[in-house]
N, C-alpha and C positions, 0 to 999 in steps of 0.2 A: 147427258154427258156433262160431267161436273168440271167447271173452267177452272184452270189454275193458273197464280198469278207467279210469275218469278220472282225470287227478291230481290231484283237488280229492277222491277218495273215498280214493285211497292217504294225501295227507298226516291225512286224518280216521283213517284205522285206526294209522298211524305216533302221532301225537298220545296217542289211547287207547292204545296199546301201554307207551308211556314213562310218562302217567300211571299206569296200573295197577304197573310196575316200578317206581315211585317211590314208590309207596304198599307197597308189596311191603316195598321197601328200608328205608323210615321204621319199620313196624312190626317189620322183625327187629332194627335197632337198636336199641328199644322193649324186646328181648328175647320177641317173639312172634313165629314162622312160620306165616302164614296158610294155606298151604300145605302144612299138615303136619298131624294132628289132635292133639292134646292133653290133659294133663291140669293142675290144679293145684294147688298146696302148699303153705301158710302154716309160717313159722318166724320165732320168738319167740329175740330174740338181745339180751343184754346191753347190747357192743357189738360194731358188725359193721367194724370195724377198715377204713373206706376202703372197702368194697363199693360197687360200685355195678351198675347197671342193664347189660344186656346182659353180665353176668358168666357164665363157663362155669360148666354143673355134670357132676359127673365121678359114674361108678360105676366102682370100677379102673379110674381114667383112660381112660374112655370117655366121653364128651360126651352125656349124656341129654337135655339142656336147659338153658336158660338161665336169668339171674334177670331178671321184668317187674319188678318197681319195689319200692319199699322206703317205707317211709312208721314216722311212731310210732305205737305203737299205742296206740289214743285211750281204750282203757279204765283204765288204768294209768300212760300216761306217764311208765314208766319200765324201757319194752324197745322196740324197734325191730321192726318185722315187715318181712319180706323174705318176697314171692310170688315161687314157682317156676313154673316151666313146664317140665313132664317131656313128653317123646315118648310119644304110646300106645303100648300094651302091652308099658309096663316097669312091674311089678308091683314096689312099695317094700313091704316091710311094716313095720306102724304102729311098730314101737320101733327102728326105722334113726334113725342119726343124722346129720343135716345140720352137716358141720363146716367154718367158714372157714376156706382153707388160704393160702399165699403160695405165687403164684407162681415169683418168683426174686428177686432182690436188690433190683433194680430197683423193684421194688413189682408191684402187681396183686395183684387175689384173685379166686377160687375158691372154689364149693361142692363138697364133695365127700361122697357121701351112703356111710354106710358101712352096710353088708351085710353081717351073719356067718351068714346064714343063708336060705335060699327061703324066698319065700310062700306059706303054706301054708292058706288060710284066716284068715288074719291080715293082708288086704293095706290097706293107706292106699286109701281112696277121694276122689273128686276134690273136693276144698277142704277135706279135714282136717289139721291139725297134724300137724310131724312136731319133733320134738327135735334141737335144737340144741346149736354146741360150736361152738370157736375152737382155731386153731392160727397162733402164726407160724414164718416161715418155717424156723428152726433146728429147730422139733420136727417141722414137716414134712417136713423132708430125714432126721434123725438119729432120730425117732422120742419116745421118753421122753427128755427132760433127764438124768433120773437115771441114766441109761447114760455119760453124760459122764466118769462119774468110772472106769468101765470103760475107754473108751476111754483115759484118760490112765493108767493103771493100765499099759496095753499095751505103751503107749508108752515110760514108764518104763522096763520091764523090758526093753524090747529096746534101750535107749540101755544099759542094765549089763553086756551082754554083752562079757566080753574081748575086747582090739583082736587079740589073736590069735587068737581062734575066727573074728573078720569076719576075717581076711587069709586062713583056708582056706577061707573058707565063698564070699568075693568078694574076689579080688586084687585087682583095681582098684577097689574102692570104699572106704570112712572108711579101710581098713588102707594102702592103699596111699598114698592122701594124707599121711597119719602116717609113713610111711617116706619119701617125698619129703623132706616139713617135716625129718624128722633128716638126711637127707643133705646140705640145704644149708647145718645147724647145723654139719656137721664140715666142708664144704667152709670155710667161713666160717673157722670153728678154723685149717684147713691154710693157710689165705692170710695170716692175721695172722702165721703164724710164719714163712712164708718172705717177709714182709717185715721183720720183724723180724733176720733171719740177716740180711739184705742191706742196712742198717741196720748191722750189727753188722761187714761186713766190708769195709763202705764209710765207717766214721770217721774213719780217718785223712785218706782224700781229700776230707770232707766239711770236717773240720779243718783243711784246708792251704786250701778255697776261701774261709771264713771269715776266715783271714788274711789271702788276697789284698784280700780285701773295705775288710778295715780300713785295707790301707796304701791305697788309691785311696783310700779316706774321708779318710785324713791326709792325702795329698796336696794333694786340693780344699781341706781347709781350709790348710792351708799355703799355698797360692795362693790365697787368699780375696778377699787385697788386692789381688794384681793383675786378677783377673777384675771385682772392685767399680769399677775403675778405668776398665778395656775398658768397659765398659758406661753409665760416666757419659760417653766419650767419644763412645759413639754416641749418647747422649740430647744431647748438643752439636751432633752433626752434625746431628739431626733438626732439632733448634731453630733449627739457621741455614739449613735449608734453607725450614721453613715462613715464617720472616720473610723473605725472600727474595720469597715469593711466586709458587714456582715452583709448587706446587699449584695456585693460584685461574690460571695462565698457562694450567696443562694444562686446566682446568676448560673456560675459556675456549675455547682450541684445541679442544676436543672438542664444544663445543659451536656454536662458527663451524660444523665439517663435520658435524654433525648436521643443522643448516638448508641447508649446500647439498649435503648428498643430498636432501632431504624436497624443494628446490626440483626438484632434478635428478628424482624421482618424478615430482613433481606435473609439468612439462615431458612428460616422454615418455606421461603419460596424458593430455595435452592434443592430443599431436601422432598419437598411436594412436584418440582422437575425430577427429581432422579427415582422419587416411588414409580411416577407415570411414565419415564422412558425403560425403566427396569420392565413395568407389568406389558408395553409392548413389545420389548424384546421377548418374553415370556410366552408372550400370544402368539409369536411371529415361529418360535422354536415350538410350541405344542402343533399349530401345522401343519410345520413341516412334517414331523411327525406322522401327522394322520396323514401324510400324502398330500393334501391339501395345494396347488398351482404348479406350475412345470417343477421349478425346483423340486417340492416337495415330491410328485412323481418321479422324479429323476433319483431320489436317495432312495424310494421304498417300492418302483416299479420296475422289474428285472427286464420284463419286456422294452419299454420305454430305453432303459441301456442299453440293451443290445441292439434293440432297432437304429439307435445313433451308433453306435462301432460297426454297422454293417455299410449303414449309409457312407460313415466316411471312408473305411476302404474302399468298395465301390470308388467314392470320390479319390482317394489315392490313384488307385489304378487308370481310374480316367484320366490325371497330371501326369500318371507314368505313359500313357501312350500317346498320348500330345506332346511330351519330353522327346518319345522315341520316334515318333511319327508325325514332324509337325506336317509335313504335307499335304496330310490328309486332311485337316482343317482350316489352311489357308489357300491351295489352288483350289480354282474354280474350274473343273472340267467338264463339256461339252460331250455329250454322247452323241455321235455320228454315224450310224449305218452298224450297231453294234460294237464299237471302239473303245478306246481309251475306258475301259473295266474298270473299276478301283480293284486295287490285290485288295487280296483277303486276310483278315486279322492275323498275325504272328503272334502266338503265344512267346512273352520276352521270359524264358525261362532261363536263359545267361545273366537276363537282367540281376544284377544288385541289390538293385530295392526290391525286386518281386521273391528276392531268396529271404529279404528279410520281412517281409509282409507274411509268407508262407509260416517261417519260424513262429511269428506272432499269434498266429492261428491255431500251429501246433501248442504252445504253451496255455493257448486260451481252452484249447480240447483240452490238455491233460487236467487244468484247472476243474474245470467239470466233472470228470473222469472222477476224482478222488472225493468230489463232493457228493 
């Protein structure tokens, strides 16, 4: 017998699934795994430099556990307690020391519990103190500070090394950039002096263009006067041309044929609307024509007419017996045990309008008739 689930029982087990994983979720970011069994560890810290809750703790950089929560501690009020939460059976023993490290540059911290030794009957049991310590992040990467001055010690000595022990030791590296840097010093040297020679054996023709130089110079100014002269007489000819008036002429002239090209525009876009509303009227009459939408059915389907003059008679007839009989469409009568009948249609052959609806009819026949 194959079970079947309703789907009112699946979204219930769906529903408690996500609550339970959400509760899951809230307490490991909490810094507790409900799912894992545990132990835990108080540490008493100066200050804890940015720590905060759900922080990693390491044993050589293995992840034990995390930090639950951080609080002051209230006997003192003047150290910080940070509870751990270590994975079962990792055995800390009691003189480990719990140190905040950095991460990386960026920030973040870390505990990280140091071991120089097994537990050997000396282990931390669950909720005792363990010993605290702080590291930022330079002594966490480099170790002791005081090694600093080693390391630049190192350094030193290998920056004194002769630039000729680095040119056997590595050609292309500091020796050889230092042998480039002098090659382009005496390139340098060799080019000032072969332009110097060339300088030295081109003076004389440098000397003779210099000459040329100056008698053109004397020249212009030796014509000084006559060229001061040429120039007041073209500042004359301008003057008699602008009194004249032949500028504001041209002005003028170009502005007359500016207005009759714009008219001559405006013209062919008048007559480019009236070809394209002509060739639609054109399209709209050939159409019809063929018959082509009611209208056009209307002028070249005989059917289509006469189906409308029937309808509206008809529809006549209908306003002439509502005219003559309005009773019959605004009481509302009850039929009881066989009663109250409606009469029966009267042909209105007295009527007026129906002797001239009839004539109408008759003149529509003879119309036919002779066709």
């Amino acid at each position: 017998m194959k079970l079947k689930i309703s789907n009112e029982t699946r979204v219930a087990l769906l529903a408690i699934a996500a609550v339970a994983f959400g509760f899951w979720g809230f307490q490991f970011l909490k810094g507790r795994n409900i799912l894992t069994p545990s132990q835990t560890f108080f540490v008493r810290y100066a200050n804890v430099d940015q720590l905060r809750p759900s922080s990693p703790v390491f044993i050589k950089g293995l992840q034990v556990g995390m930090v639950k929560r951080l609080y002051v501690d209230p006997e003192t009020y003047k150290s910080i307690v940070v509870q751990l939460t270590i994975e079962s059976g990792v055995d800390i023993p009691k003189d480990a020391v719990a140190t905040i490290v950095g991460l990386s540059l960026m920030g973040g911290k870390a505990i990280e519990i140091v071991v120089d030794h097994p537990c050997e009957g000396n282990c931390a049991e669950d909720g005792d103190f363990l010993q605290g310590a702080s590291k930022n992040f330079l002594e966490s990467v480099i170790g002791d500070p005081t090694q600093i001055d080693a390391y630049t010690a190192r350094i030193r000595a290998g920056l004194d090394i002769n630039i000729d022990s680095l040119a056997k030791i590595n050609p292309g590296g500091i020796a050889g950039t230092v042998d480039a840097l002098d090659n382009s010093l005496k390139n340098l040297e060799r080019a000032t002096a072969e332009l110097d020679e060339i300088l030295r054996m081109n003076k004389k023709s440098i000397g003779i263009m210099a000459d040329n130089f100056a008698a053109v110079s004397s020249t212009v100014k030796a014509n000084d006067r006559n060229i001061s002269d040429a120039l007041a007489n073209l500042a004359d000819v301008i003057r008699q041309l602008k009194v004249a008036g032949l500028d504001k002429t041209a002005q003028k002239a170009s502005g007359a044929l500016d207005s009759i090209t714009l008219s001559l525009n405006t013209l062919r876009q008048t007559l480019n609307t009236s070809t394209s509303a002509i060739g639609k009227v054109d399209s709209l009459a050939e159409r019809l024509l063929r018959g082509e939408g009611t209208v056009g059915k209307a002028l070249t389907e005989e059917d289509l007419y006469n189906n409308i003059v029937s309808t509206t008679r008809h529809l006549h007839l209908l306003l002439q017996d509502l005219r003559m009989h309005p009773e019959r469409y605004t009481n509302v009568r009850v039929k009881l045990l066989g009663k109250n009948k409606p009469s029966k249609y009267a042909n209105p052959v007295d009527d007026p309008a129906y002797q001239i609806l009839v004539d109408s009819l008759e003149r529509d026949y003879s119309k036919k008739a002779k066709q």
